[in-house]
N, C-alpha and C positions, 0 to 999 in steps of 0.2 A: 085224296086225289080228285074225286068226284067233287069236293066242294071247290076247288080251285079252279077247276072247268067250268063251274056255276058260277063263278064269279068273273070269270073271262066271257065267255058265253051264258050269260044271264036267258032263263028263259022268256022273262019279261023284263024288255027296256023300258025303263023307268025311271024316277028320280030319286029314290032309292037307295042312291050312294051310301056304301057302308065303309069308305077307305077314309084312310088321315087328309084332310080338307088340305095341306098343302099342296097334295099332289091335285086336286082339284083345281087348286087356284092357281098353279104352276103352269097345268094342262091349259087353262082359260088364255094364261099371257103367253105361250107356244100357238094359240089358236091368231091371238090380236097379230102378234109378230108376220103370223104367214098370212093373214091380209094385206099387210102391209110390204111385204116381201113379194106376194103374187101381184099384188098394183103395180110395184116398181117391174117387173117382169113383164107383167100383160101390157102397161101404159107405156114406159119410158119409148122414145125413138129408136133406142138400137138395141131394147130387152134386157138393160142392164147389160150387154154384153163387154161394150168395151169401157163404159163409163164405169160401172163397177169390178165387172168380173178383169177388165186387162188385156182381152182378147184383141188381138189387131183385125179390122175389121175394114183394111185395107189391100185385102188380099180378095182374088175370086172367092167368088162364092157368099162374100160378106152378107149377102141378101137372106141367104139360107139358115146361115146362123142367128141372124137377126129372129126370123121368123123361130126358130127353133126355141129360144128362149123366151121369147114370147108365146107361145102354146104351151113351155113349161108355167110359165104364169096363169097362165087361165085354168091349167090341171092342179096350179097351189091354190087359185081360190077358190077353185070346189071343194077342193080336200080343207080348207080352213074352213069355210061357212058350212062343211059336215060336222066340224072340230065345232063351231058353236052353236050349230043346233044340239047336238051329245050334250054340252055343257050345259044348255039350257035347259034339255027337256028329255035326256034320256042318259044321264048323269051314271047308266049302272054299268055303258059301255064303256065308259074311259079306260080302265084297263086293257081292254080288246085295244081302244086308239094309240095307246102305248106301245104294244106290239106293231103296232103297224108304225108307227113313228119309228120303231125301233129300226123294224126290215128296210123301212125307205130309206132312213139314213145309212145303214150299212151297205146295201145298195147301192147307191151313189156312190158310196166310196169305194167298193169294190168296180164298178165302173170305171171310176176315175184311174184305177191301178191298171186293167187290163187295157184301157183303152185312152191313155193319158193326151192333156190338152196342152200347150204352152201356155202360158198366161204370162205378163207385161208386170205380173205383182201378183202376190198370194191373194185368190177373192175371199171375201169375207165367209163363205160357205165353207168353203175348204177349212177356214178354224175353229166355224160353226159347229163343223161336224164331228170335230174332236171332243166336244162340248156336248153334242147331242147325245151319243152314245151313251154317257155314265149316267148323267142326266135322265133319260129315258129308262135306263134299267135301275134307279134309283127310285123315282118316280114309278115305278111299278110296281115295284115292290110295294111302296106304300100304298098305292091304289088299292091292292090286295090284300092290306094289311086292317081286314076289320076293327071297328072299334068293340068287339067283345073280346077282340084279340090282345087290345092295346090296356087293358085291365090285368 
């Protein structure tokens, strides 16, 4: 138990990595995805909201939402360019980013259940995130899965 805590919580962030390099390199393109994900978010006119997500955006308030999803983008490109500094330069947390990958997306989702939106078409996130979950605990698993292990 104690090594499994060691390898979630590394006492030294490092580069170090001792997990199966796919989930490294999986982790890298979930990192490239949500820059590109939080541009379209922080940048677009209307925050992806009704161009991607479907949201009418011809009701009051339209301003709000706008803005809303656009401060979600700016909170996904911090969260990605933390995503590739780990990758870059401290490679022994990616586990740990996994977990957190994990809670954000379950999160969202449980958001979306308690406090549900209309939407004009299913957004791409919403099938995302069906996606994300297995993924993300798949990917952990192997993060954690040392190579003394895999002998």
């Amino acid at each position: 138990m104690a090594s499994l805590v060691e390898k979630i919580f590394p006492q030294n962030a490092n580069n170090d990595y001792k997990g199966h390099k796919i989930a490294a390199y999986v982790f890298l393109l979930l990192a490239t995805v949500g820059i590109v994900r939080s541009c379209i978010h922080f940048l677009a006119p209307d925050g992806g909201a009704g161009t991607i997500a479907g949201m009418d955006l011809s009701v009051a308030g339209a301003a709000g939402i706008i803005f809303g999803f656009s401060l979600w983008g700016s909170s996904q490109l911090l969260y990605a360019i933390i995503q590739l500094i780990v990758f870059f330069r401290y490679k022994t947390l990616i586990p740990f980013m996994y977990i957190l990958m994990l809670c954000e997306t379950a999160m969202r989702m449980f958001i979306g259940h308690i406090k549900p939106v209309h939407f004009a078409h299913t957004p791409p996130g919403e099938v995302l995130n069906h996606i994300m979950i297995p993924l993300t605990i798949i990917m952990l698993i192997l993060s954690l899965w040392h190579k003394d292990q895999q002998k």
